[in-house]
TIGURO-441592 format. One line per 3 residues: number of its first residue (from 1); their letters; for each residue x, y, z of N, C-alpha, C. Coordinates in steps of 0.001 Angstrom, whole numbers. Each point is the difference from the previous one (the first is absolute). Last residue first. Example, Ala and Ser with C-alpha at 12.3 -4.5 7.8 and 13.67 -1.06 7.14 Angstrom:
2
2> SA> 12850:-2250:7080:820:1190:60:-770:1090:730  290:-5720:-70:-890:1190:0:900:1200:0
END
This chain:
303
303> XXX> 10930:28484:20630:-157:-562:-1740:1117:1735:-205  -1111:-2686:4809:587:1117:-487:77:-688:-1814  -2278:-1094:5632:-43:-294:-1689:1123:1402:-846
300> XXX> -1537:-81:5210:1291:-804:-699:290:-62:-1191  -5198:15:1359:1063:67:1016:1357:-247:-382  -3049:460:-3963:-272:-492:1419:902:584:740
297> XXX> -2392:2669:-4399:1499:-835:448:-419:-501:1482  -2788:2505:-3655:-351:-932:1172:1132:-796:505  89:2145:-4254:-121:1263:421:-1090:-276:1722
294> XXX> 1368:-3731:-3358:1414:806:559:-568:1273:832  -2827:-2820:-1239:1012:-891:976:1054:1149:-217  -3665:1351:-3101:-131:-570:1151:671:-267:1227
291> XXX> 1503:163:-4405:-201:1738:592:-359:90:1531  20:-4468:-2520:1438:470:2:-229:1086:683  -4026:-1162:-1468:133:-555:1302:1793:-68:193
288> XXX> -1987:2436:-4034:-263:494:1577:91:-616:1262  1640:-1323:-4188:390:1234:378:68:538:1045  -2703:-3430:-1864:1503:-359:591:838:807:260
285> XXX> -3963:650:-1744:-254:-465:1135:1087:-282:588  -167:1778:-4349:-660:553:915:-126:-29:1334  1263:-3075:-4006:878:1793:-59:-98:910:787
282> XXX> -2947:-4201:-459:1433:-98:781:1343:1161:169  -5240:-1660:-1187:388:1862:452:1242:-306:554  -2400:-3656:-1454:-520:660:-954:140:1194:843
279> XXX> 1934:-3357:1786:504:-353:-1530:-593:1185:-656  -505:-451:4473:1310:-23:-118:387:-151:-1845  -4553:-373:2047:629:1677:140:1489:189:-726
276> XXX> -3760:-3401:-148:1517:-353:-433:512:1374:149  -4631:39:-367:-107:-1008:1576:1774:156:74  -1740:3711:-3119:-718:-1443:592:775:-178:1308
273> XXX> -1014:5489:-2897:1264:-1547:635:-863:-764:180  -851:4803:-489:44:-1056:-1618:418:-993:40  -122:3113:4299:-1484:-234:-1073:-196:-779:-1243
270> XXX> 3294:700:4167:684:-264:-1226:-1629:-618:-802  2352:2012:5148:-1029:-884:-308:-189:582:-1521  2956:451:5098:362:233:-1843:-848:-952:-1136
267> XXX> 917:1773:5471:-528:-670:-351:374:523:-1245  1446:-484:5472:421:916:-1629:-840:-726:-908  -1640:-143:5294:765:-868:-866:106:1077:-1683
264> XXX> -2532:931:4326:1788:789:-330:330:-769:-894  -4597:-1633:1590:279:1807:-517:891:202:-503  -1903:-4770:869:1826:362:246:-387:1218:-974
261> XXX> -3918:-2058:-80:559:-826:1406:1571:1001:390  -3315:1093:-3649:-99:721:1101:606:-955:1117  1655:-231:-4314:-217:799:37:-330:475:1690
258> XXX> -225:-4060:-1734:1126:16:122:315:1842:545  -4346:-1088:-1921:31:-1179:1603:1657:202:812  -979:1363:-4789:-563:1342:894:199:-521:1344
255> XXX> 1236:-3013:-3170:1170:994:-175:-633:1255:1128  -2559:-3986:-1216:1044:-57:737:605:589:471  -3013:1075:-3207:-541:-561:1092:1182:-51:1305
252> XXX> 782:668:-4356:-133:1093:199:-336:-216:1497  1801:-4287:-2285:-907:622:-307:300:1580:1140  1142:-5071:-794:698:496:1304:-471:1853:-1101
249> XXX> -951:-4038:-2788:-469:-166:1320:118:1361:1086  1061:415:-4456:-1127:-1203:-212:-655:-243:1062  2881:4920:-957:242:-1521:90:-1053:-762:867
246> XXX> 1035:4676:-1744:-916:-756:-784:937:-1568:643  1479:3997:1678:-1319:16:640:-562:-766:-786  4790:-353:1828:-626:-119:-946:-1611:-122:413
243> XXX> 4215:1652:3065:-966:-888:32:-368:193:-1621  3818:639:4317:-192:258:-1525:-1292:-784:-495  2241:2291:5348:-1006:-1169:-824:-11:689:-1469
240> XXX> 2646:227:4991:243:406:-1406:-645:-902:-924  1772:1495:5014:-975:-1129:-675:-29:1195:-1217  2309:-190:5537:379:486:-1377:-942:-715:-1111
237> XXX> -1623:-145:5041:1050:466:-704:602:236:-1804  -4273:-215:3351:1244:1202:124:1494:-106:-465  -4355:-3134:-183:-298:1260:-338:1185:1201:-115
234> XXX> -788:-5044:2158:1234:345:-1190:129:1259:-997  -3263:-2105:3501:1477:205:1045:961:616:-1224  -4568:-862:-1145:46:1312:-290:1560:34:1242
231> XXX> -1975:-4319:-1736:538:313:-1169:438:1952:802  -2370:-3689:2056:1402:-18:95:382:1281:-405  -3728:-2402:-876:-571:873:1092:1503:558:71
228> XXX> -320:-2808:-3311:-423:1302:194:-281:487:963  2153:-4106:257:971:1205:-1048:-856:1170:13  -2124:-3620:2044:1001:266:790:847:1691:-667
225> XXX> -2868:-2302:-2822:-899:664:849:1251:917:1243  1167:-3469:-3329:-188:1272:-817:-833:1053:1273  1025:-4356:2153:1120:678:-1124:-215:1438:-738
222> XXX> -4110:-3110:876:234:713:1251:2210:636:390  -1855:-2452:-4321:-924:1425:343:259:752:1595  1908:-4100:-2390:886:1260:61:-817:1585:479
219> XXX> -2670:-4898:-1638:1198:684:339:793:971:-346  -5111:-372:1178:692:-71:-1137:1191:-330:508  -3367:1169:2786:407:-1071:170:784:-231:-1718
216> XXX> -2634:4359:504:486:-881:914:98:-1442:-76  288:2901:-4229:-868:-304:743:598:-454:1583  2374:784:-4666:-927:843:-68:-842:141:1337
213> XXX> 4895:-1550:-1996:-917:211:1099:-1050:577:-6  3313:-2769:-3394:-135:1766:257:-1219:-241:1205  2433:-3579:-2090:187:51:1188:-630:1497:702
210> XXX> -63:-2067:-4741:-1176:-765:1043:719:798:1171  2170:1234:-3258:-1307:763:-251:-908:-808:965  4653:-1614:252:-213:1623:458:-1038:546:-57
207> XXX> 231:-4692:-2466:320:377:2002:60:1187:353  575:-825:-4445:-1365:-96:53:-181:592:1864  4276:-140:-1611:-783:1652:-731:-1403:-519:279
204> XXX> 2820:-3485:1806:126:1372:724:-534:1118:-1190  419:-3658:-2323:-787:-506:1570:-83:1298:474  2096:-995:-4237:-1008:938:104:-832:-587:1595
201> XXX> 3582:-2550:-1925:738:1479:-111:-1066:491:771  -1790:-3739:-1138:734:-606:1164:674:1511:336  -1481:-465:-4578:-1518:-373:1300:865:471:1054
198> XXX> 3061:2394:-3127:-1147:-1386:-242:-510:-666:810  2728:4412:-387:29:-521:-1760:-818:-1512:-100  1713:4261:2909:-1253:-425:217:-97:-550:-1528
195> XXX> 3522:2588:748:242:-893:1181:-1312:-1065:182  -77:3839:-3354:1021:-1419:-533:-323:-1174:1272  -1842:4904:-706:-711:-1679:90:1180:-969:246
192> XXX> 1317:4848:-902:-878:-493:1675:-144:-1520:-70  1838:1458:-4126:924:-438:1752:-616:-120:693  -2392:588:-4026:434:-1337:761:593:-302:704
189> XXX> -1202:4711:-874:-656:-785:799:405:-1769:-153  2618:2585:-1535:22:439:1275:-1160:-643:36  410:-310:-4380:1336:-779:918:-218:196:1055
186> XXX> -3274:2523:-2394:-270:-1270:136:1053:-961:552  -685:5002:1641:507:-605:-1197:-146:-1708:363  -3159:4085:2285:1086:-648:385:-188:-1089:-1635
183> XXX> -2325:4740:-255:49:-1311:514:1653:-865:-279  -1635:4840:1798:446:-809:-657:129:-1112:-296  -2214:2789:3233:756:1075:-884:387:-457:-1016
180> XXX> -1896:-2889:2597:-893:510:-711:293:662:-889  1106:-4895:2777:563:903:16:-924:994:-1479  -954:-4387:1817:408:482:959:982:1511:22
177> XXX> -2551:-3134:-2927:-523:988:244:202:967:950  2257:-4155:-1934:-432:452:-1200:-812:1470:545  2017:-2793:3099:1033:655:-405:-465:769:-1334
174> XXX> -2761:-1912:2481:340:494:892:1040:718:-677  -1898:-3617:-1930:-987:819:4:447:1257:955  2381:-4124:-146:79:417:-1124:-1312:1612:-423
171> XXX> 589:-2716:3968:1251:766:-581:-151:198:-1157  -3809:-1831:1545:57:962:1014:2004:896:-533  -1405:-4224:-2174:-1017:1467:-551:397:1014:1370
168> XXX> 1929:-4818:-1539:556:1015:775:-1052:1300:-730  -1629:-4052:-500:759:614:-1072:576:879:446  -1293:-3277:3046:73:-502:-1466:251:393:-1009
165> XXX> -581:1568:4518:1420:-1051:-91:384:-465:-1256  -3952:3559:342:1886:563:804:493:-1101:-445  -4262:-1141:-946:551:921:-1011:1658:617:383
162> XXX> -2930:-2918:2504:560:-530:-1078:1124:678:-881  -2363:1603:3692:875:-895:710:696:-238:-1082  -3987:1826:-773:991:1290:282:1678:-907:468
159> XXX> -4345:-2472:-510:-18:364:-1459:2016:1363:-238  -2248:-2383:3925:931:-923:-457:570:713:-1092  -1396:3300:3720:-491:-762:-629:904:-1029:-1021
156> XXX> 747:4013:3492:-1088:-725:222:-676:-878:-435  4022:3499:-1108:100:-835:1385:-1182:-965:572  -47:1950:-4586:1206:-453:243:180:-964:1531
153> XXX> -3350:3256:-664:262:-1516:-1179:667:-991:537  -127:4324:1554:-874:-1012:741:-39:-1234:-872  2053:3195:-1505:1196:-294:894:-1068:-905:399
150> XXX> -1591:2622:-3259:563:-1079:-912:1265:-1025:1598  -2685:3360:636:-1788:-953:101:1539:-1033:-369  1075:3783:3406:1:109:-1744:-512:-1862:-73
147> XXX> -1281:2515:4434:839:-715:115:-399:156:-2031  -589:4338:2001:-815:-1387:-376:709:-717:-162  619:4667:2699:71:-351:-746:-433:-1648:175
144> XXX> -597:3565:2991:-347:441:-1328:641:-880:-722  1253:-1196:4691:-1680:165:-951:-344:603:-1123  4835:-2503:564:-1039:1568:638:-1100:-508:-530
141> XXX> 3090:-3788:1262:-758:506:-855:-950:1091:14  4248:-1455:3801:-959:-49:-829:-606:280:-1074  5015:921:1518:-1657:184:464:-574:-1265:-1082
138> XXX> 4626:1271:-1412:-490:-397:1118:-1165:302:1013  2130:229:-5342:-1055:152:441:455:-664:1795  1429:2073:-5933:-31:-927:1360:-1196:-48:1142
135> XXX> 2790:2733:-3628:-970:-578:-494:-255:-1461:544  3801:2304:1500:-365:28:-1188:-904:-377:-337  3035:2328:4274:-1091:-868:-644:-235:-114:-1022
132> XXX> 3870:642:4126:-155:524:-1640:-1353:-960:-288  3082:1423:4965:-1192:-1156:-1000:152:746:-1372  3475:81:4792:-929:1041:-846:-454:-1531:-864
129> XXX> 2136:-1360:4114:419:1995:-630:-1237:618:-850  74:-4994:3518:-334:1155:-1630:287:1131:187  554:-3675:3911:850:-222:-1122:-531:1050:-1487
126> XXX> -2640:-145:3951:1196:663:338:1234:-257:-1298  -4722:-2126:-5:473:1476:-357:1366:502:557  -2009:-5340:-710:1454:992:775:-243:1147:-532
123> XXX> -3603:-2314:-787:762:-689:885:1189:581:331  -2272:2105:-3131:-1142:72:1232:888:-879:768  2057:168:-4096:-183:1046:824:-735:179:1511
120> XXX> -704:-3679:-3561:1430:113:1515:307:1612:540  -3723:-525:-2321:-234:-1025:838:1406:-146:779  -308:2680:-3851:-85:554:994:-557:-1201:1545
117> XXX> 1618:-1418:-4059:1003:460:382:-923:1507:973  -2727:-3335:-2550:1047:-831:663:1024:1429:1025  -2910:2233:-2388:-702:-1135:1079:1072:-647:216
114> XXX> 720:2097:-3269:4:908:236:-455:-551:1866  626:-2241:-4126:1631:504:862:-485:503:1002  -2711:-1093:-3554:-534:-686:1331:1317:231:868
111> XXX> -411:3751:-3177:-367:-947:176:-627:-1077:822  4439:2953:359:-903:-8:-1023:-1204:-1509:132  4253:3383:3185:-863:-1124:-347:-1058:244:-1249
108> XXX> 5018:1191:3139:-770:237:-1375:-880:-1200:-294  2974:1557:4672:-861:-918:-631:-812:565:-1289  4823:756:3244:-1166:837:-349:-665:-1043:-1119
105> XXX> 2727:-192:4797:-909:-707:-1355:-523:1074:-629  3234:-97:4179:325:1022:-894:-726:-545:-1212  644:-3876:2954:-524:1138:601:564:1040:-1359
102> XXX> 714:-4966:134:-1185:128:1249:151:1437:388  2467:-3854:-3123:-699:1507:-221:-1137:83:835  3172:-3889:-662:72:809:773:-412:1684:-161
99> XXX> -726:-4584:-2601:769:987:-1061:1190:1344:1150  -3412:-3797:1132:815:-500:-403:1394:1179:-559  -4519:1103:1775:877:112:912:1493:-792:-445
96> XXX> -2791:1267:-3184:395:1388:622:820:-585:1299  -2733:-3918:-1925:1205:698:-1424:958:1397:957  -4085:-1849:2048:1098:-1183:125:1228:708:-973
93> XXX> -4019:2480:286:848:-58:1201:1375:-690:-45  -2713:-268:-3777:219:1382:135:913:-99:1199  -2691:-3908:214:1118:260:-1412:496:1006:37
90> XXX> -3861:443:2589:1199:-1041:615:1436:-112:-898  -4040:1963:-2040:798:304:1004:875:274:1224  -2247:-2947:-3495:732:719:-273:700:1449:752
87> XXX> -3453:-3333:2003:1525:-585:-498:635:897:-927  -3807:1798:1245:972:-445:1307:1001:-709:-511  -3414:663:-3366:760:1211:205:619:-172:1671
84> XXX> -551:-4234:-3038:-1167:667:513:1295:1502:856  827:-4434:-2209:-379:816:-1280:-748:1160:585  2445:-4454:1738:-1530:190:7:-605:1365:-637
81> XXX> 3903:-4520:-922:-284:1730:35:-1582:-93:339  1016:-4283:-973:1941:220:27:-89:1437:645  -4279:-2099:-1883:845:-712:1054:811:568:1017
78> XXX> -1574:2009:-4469:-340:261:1269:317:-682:1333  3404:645:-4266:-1424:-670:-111:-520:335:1329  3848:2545:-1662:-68:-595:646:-1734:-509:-590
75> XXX> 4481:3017:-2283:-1278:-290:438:-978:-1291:166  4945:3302:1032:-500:-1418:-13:-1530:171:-451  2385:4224:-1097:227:-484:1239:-823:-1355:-733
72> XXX> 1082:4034:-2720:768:-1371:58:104:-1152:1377  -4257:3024:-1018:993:135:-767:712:-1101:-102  -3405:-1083:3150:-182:1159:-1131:1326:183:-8
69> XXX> -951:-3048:3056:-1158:-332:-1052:29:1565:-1182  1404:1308:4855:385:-1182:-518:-1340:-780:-858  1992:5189:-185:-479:-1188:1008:-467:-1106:-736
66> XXX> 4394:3122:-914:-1411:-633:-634:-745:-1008:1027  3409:4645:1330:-473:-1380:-431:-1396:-340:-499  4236:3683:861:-1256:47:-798:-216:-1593:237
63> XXX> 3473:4714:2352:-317:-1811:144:-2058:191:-531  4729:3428:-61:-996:-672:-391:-297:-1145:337  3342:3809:1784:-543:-1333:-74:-926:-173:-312
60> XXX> 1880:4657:-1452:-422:-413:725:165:-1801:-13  2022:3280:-2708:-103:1020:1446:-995:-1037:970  912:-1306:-4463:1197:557:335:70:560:1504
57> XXX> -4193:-2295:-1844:1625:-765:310:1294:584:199  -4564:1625:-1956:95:647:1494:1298:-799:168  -1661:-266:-4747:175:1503:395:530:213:1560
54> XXX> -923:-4530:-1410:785:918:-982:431:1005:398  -4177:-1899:1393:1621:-744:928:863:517:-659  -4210:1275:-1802:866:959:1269:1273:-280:865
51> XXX> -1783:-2337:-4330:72:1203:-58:717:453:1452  -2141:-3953:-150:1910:-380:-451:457:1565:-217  -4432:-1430:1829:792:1058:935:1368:-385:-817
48> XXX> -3477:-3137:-1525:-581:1321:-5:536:835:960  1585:-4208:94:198:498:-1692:-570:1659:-88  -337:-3868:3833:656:1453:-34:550:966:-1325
45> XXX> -4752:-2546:-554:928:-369:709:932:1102:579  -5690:-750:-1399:1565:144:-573:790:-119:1246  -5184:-69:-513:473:-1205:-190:1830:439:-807
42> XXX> -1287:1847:4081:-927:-1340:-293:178:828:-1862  3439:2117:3325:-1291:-172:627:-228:-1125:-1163  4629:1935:2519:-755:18:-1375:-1151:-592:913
39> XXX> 3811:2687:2359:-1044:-1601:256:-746:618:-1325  4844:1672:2219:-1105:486:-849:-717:-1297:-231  3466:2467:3066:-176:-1002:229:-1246:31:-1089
36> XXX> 4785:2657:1454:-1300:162:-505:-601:-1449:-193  4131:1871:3616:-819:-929:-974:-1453:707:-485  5591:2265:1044:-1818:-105:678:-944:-1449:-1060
33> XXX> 5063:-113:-1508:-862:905:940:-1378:-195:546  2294:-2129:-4891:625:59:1552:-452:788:527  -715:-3287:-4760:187:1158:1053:396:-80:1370
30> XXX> -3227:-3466:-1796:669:864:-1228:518:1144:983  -2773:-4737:-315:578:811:1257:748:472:-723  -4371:-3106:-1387:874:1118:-172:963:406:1454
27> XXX> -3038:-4745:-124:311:1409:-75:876:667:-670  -3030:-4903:719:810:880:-504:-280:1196:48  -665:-4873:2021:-133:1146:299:509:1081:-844
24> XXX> -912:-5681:809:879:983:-133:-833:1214:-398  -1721:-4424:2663:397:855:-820:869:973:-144  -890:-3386:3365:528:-653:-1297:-644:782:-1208
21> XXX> 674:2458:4283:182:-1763:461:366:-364:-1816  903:4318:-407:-975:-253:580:-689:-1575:662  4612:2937:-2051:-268:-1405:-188:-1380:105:1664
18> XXX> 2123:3969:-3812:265:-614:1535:-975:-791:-37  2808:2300:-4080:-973:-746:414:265:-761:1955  1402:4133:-4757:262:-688:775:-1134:-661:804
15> XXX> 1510:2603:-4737:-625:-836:1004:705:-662:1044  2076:4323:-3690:308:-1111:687:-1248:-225:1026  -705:2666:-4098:225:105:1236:295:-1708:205
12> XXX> -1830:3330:-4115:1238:-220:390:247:-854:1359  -4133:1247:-2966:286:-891:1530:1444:-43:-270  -1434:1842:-3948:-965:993:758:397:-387:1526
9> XXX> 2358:-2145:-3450:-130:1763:-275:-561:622:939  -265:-4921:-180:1459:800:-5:125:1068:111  -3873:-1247:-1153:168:-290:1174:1479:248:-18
6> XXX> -1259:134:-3899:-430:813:493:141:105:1313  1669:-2966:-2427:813:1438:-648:-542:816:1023  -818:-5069:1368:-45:374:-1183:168:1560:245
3> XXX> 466:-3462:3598:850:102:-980:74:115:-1700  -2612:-193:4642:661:754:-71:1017:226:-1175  -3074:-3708:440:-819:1213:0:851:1261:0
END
């Protein structure tokens, strides 16, 4: 998968892998200094931050992993993985404490990133500097907005089950609309897909849309709940949200909810954009989350 022109071009990066009982784990670790810690969301990998790992590695530690069942990490049959937002962020834990990064975090989330990695937030706030959001989500489902009919599909029926494992539709439909200003090039989007190339690949892109919480007793619901009530210990410090207002799911809706939880948070919201902020305003966004971290130096930090 890595070894055609483009991927070369675009994933320069030495993988590396930490050994989860009897899966493997893959991450990015790029760089040196303060750690940036960036969690992709459903249905892409760390492919979608190869841009900013680029741009921040000189001045900062990057650390990007593919959770597990997505990108180049193991993907596991259910047996073997329980696919449910506690174990991934357990994973998260297990990797940071492996890696010894337990303080100065600044966390870039997109996505379902956005949940996994404030869940550890909520477990160790003392370990976060600052956040970055992208078209994400920790809360609940605002009331103004409608669970989207094509996700209830997906997460509720054989017909929606089929279609993810059987024709990778949830990636392939994600990368075809996931971006507005521009549409994303037909090579790039088979990068997204690639990792998701057959029944067994596509577990975890179906598994993420079953795991979304809508209800009590769902899993992870009382997780996502914990996180929101949580969510305003992290109001004061440094935050910096890029959002696309035409994207499929994580919608205008979101972005106002983000709005009134964290007042001070910097915000930079992109009316002609999708869901792939990073692809369809990368001239833009990456700028600003570089502008971001620097003009927010930690304790000590010197760029």
């Amino acid at each position: 998968m890595l070894d055609t022109p483009l991927m070369k071009k675009e994933y320069p990066f030495d993988g590396n892998f930490l050994q989860l009982g009897q899966l493997k784990y893959h991450y990015l670790d790029e760089g040196k200094g303060d750690p940036v810690v960036m969690l992709h969301g459903n249905p892409s990998w760390s492919f979608y931050y190869r841009n900013l790992v680029k741009e921040l590695r000189d001045d900062y530690r990057v650390i990007v992993p593919d959770h597990i069942g997505c990108g180049l990490s193991d993907k596991p049959v259910d047996s073997m993985y329980s696919f449910t937002l506690k174990q991934r962020v357990d994973d998260l834990e297990a990797l940071l404490d492996h890696l010894d990064i337990q303080s100065n975090i600044t966390l870039v989330l997109h996505d379902w990133g956005g949940m996994i990695g404030m869940a550890y937030a909520t477990r160790y706030p003392e370990r976060i500097a600052r956040l970055v959001f992208m078209n994400t989500a920790a809360f609940h489902l605002p009331k103004s907005k409608t669970f989207p009919v094509a996700l209830r599909i997906c997460r509720d029926t054989q017909l929606g089950a089929f279609l993810v494992q059987g024709f990778n539709l949830f990636a392939r439909g994600a990368a075809f609309i996931g971006c507005k200003r521009k549409s994303m090039p037909v090579e790039l989007r088979k990068a997204y897909c690639a990792p998701y190339d057959s029944w067994q690949s596509r577990v975890a892109t179906l598994r993420f849309v079953q795991d979304i919480p809508l209800e009590e007793g769902d899993p992870g619901y009382d997780i996502v709940s914990e996180v929101d009530e949580n969510l305003q210990q992290f109001a004061d410090l440094p935050i910096c949200i890029c959002w696309g207002e035409k994207d499929f799911v994580f919608d205008v809706n979101f972005l106002k909810e983000w709005k009134q939880r964290l007042p001070k948070a910097e915000v930079h919201s992109f009316a002609d954009c999708g869901h792939y902020i990073l692809e369809d305003a990368k001239e833009d966004v990456i700028p600003i989350i570089r502008d971001f971290l620097a003009e927010n130096p930690l304790p000590g930090q010197t760029l």
